[in-house]
FIPAMAR-261280 format. One record per residue (C-alpha): residue number from 1; y, z, x; chain; residue in one letter. Coordinates in steps of 0.001 Angstrom, whole numbers, plus 500000, padded with zeros to 6 digits. Layout:
! residues N
(NUM; (Y; Z; X); "A"; "A")
...
END
This chain:
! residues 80
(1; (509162; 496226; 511733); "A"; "X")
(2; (507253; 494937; 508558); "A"; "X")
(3; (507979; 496447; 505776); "A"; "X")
(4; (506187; 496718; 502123); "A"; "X")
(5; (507908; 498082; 499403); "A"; "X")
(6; (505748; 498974; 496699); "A"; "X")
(7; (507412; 499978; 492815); "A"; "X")
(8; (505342; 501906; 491174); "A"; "X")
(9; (506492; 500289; 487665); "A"; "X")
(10; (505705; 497022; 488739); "A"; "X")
(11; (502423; 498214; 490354); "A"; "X")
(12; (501536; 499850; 486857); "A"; "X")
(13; (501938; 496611; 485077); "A"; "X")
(14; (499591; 493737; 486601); "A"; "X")
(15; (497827; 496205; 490099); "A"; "X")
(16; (496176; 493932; 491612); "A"; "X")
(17; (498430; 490829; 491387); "A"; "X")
(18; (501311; 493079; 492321); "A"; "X")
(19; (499108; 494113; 495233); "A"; "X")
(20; (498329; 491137; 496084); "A"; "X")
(21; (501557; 489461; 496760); "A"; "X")
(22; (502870; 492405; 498099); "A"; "X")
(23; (500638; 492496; 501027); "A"; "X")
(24; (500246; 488471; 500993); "A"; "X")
(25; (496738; 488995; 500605); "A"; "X")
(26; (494676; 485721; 499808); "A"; "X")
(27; (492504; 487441; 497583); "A"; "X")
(28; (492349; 491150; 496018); "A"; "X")
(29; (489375; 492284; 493467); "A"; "X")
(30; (491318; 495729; 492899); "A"; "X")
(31; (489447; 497473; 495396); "A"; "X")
(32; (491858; 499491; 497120); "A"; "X")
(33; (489322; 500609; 500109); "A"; "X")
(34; (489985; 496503; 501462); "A"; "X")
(35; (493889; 497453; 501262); "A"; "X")
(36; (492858; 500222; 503485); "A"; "X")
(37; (490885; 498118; 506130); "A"; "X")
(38; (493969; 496031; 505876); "A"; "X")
(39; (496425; 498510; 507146); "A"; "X")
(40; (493979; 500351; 509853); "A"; "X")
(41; (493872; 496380; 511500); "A"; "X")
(42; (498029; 496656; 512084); "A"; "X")
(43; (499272; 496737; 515626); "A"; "X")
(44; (503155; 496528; 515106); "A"; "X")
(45; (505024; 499625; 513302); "A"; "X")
(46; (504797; 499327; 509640); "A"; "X")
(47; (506554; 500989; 507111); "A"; "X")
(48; (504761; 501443; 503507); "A"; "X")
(49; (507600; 503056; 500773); "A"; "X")
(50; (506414; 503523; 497518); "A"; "X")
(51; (508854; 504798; 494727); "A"; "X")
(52; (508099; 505742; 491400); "A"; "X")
(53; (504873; 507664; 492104); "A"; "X")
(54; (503758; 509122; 489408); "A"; "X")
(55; (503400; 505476; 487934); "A"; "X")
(56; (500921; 504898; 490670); "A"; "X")
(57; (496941; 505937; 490580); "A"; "X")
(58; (496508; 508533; 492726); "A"; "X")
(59; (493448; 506723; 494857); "A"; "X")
(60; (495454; 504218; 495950); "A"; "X")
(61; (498172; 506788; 496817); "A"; "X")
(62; (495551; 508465; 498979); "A"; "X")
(63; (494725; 504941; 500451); "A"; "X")
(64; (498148; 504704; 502142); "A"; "X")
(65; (497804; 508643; 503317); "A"; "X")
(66; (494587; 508155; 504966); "A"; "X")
(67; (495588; 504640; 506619); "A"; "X")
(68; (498953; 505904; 507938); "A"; "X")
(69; (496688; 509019; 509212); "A"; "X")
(70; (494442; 506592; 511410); "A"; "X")
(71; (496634; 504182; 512188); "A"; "X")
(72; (499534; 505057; 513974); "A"; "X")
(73; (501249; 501927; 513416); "A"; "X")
(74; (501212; 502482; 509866); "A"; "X")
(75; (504197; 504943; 508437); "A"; "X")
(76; (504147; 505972; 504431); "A"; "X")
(77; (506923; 507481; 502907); "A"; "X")
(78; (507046; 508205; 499203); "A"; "X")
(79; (510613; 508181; 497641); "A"; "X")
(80; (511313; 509141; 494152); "A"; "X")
END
């Protein structure tokens, strides 16, 4: 199962690099609604974990809720 592990210090620092290597995306403009048609596309089980939250903007935090709310596939777990 893939799995992305997402710190939300690191995130806070450089967003959309971090975001971009994280998901191995070729490119990212810091629009978080294409990291959300990214993760509705999955068809194997994915986990998304994000620690340190409350570093994290709360849109993008939303992203992961509403894409692991479509997609089955796609699990997030928050752990602080």
């Amino acid at each position: 199962m893939p799995k992305f592990e997402i710190d939300g210090e690191k995130l806070s620092e450089n967003p959309n690099e971090y975001l971009k290597n994280t998901f191995d995306l070729p490119v990212f403009d810091g629009d978080y609604e294409d990291i959300y048609q990214y993760l509705i596309g999955f068809y194997n089980k994915t986990l998304i974990i994000l620690t340190k939250s409350s570093k994290v903007d709360s849109d993008l935090i939303d992203v992961f809720e509403r894409a692991s709310d479509y997609n089955s596939m796609v699990k997030f777990e928050i752990v602080d």
